[in-house]
One Martini backbone bead per residue (centre of mass of N, CA, C, O) as a GRO file, in nm:
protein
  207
    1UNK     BB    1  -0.603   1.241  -8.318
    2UNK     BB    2  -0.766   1.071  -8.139
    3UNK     BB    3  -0.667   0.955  -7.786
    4UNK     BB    4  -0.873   0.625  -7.833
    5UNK     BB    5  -0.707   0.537  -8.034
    6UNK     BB    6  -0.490   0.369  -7.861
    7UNK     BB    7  -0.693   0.146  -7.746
    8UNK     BB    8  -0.613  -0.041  -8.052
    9UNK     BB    9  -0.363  -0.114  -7.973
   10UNK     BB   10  -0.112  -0.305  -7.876
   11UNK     BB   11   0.082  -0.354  -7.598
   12UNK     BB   12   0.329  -0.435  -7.780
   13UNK     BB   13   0.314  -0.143  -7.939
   14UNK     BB   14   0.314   0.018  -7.702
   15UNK     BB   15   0.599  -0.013  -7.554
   16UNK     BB   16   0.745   0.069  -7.824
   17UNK     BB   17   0.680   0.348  -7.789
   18UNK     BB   18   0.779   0.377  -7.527
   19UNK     BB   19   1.057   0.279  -7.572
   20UNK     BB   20   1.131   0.515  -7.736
   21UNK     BB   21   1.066   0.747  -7.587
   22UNK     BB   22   1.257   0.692  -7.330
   23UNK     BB   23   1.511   0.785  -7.537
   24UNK     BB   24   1.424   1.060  -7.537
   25UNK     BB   25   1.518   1.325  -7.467
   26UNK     BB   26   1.397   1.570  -7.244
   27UNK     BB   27   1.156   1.838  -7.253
   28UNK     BB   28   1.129   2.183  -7.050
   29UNK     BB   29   0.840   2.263  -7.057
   30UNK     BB   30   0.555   2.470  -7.054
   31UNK     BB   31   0.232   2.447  -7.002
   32UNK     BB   32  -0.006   2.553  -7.130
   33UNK     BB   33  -0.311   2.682  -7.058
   34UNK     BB   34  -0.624   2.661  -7.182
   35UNK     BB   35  -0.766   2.971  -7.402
   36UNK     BB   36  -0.980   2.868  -7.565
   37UNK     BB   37  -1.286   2.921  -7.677
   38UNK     BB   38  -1.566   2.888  -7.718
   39UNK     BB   39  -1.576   2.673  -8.045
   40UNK     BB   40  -1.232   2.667  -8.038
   41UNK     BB   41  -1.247   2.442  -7.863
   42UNK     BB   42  -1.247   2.052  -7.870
   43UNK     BB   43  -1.288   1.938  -7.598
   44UNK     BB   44  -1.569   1.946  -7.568
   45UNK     BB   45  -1.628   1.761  -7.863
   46UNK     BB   46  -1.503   1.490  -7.764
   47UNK     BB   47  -1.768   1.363  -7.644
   48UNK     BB   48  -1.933   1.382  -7.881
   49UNK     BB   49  -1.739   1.186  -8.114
   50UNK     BB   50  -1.706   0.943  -7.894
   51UNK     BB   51  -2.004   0.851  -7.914
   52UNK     BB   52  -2.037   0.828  -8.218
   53UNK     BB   53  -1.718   0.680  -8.311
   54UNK     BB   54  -1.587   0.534  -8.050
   55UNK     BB   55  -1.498   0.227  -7.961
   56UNK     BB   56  -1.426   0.032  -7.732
   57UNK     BB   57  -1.132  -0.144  -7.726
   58UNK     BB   58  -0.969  -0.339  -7.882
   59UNK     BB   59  -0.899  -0.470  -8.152
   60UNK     BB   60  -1.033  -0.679  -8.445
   61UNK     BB   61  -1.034  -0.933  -8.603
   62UNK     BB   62  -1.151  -1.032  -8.921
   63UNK     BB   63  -1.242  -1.365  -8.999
   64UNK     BB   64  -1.296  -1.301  -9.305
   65UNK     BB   65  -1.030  -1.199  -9.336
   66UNK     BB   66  -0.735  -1.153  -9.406
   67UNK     BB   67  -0.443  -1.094  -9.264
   68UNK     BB   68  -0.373  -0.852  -9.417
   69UNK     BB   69  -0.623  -0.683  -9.395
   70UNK     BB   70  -0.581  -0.664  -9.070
   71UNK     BB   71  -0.294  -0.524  -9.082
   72UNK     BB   72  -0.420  -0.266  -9.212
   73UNK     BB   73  -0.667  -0.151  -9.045
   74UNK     BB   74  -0.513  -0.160  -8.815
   75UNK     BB   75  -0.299   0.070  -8.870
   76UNK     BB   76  -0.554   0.296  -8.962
   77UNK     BB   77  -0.740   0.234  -8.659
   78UNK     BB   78  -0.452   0.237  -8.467
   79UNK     BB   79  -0.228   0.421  -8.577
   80UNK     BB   80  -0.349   0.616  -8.848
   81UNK     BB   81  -0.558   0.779  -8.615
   82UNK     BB   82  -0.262   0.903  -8.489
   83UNK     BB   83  -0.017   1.015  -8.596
   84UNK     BB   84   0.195   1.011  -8.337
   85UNK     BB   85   0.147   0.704  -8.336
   86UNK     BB   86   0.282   0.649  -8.617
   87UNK     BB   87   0.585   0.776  -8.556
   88UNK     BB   88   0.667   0.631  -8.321
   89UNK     BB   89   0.625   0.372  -8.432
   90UNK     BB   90   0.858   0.406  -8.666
   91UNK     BB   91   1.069   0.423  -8.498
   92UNK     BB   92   1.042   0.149  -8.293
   93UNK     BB   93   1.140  -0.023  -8.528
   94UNK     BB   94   1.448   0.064  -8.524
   95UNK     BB   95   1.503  -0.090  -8.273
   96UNK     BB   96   1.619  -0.305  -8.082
   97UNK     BB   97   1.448  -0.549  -8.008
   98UNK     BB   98   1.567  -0.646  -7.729
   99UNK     BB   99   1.532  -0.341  -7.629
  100UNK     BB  100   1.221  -0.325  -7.644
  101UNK     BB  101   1.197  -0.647  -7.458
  102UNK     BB  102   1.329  -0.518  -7.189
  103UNK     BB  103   1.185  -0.266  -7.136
  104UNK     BB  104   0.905  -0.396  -7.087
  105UNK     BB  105   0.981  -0.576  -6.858
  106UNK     BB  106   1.059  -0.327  -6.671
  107UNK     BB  107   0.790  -0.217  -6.688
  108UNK     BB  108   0.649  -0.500  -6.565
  109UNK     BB  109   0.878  -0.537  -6.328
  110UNK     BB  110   1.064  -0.289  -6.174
  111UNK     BB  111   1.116  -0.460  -5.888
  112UNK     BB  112   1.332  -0.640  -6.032
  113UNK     BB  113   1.544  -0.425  -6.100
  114UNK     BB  114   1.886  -0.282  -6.070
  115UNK     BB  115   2.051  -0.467  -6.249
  116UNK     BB  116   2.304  -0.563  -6.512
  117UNK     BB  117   2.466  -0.845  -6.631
  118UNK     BB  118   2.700  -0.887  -6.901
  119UNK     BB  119   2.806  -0.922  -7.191
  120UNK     BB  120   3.004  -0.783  -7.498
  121UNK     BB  121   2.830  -0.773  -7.701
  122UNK     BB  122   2.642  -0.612  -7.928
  123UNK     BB  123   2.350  -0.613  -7.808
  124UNK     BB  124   2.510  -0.380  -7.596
  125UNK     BB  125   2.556  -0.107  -7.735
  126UNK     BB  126   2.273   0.026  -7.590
  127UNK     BB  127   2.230   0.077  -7.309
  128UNK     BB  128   2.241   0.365  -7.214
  129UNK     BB  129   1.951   0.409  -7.289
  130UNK     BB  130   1.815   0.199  -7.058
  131UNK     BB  131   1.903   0.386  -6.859
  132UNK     BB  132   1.782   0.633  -6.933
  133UNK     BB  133   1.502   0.475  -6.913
  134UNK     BB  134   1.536   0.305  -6.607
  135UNK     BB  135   1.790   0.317  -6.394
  136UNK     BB  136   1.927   0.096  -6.468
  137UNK     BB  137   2.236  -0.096  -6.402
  138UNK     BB  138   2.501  -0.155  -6.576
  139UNK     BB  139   2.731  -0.440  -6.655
  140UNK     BB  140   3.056  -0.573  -6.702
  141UNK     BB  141   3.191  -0.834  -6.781
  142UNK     BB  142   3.480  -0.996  -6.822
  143UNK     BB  143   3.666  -1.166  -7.040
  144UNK     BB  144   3.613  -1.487  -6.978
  145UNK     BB  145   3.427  -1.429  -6.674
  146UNK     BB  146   3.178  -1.617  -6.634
  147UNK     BB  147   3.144  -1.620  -6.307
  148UNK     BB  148   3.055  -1.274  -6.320
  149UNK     BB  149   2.763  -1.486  -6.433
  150UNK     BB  150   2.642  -1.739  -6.257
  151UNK     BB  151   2.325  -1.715  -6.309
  152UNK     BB  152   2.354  -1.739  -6.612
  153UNK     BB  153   2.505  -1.993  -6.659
  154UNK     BB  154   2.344  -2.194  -6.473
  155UNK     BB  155   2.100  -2.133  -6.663
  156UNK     BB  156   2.206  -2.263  -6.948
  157UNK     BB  157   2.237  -2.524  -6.771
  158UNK     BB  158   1.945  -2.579  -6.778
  159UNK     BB  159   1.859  -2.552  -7.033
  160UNK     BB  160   2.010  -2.757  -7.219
  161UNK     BB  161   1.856  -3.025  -7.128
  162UNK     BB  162   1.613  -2.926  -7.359
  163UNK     BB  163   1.890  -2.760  -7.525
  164UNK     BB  164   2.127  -2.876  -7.648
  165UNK     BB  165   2.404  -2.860  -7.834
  166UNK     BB  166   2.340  -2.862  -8.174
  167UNK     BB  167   2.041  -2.765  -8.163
  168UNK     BB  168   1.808  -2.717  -8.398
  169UNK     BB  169   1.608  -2.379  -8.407
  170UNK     BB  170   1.402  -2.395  -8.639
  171UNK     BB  171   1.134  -2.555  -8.458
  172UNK     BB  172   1.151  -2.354  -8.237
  173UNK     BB  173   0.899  -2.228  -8.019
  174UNK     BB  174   0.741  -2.019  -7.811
  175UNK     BB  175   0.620  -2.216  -7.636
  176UNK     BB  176   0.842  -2.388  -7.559
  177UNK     BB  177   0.984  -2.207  -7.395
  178UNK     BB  178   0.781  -2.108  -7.204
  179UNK     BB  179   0.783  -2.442  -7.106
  180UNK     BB  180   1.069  -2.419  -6.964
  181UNK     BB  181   1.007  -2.147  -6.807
  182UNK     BB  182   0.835  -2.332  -6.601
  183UNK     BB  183   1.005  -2.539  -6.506
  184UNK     BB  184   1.206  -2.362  -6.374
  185UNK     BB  185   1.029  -2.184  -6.217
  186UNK     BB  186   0.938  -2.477  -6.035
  187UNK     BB  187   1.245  -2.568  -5.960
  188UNK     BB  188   1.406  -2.687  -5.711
  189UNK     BB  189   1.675  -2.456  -5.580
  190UNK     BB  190   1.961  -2.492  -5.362
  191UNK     BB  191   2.060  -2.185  -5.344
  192UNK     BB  192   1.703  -2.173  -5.215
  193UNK     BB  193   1.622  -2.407  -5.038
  194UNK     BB  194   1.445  -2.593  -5.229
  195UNK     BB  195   1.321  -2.335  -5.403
  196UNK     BB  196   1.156  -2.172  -5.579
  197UNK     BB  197   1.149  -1.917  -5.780
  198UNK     BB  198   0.870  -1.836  -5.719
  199UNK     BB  199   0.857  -1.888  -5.410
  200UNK     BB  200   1.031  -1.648  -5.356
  201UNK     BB  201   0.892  -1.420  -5.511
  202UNK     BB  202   0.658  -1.425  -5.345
  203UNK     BB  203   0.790  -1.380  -5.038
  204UNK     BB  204   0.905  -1.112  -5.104
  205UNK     BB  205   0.691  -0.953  -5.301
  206UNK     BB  206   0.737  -0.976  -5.625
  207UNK     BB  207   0.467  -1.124  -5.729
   0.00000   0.00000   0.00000
């Protein structure tokens, strides 16, 4: 409370919290209608509150103060306006980043997602939560026979040629990475007959 403090969280910290919120079981309860008579009912007076106290968009930082400063505020003014945004937010850092980055993905293009086939690293061993909050299904290659992940295998080898292997990935940067993916997937490939992969997922309408 008040719930308009959600709005100054950043979308990358809201998925963290739904991906977290996705993961607890369901509790079926029946909601009872307010019957708190005024003016002991606040949800009327939420309306007077938001207008002198709240200022609408995302948080912004003062770019007069250190980086610490703004992160300070943030938590305060964004997260810990909120008591149960700030609680959920403690939950979500608990999770694999892994998997509250794959929820996310999900979340933003579920029309993408069907079926997930991995390999037994540790960094699945956590699918089931996945599962359970996506309704997408996992799969697991049999050990050692990456052919059945042929997307997944010959995706690495077309990234190699840009990041060869024993290459240090120490001064990798994230804008670099998305610019490999910007060139691959503009890139024609005949399994595709020749279209890019933005192109044929315009064609197909899931973009």
């Amino acid at each position: 409370m008040p719930y308009p403090a959600y709005t100054k969280m950043t979308r990358q910290d809201a998925l963290a919290i739904r991906a977290y919120l996705m993961t607890v079981e369901p509790v079926g309860e029946k909601v009872e209608s307010n019957q708190l008579p005024f003016p002991l009912s606040i949800r009327f007076n939420m309306i007077f509150w938001n207008g002198l106290n709240f200022s609408s968009g995302p948080f912004e930082a003062d770019p007069s103060k250190s980086a610490e400063w703004n992160r300070g505020h943030y938590l305060v003014d964004a997260l810990g306006h909120t008591d149960d945004a700030l609680r959920h937010w403690r939950e979500a850092q608990r999770l694999n980043p892994k998997h509250v980055r794959l929820l996310q993905l999900i979340e933003e293009l579920p029309h993408l997602f069907r079926t997930i086939t991995v390999d037994n690293g540790t960094e699945f061993h956590g699918y089931e939560e996945i599962e359970r909050a996506t309704g997408v299904r996992f799969y697991f290659a049999t050990p050692y026979h990456s052919w059945e992940r042929g997307t997944n295998e010959n995706t690495n080898g077309l990234i190699r040629q840009y990041l060869p292997k024993g290459l240090s990935m120490k001064n990798l940067t994230q804008s670099r990475c998305e610019e490999i993916a910007a060139i691959l997937n503009h890139r024609p490939r005949k399994r595709l007959g020749f279209f890019t992969p933005l192109e044929q997922l315009h064609d197909l309408g899931l973009l």
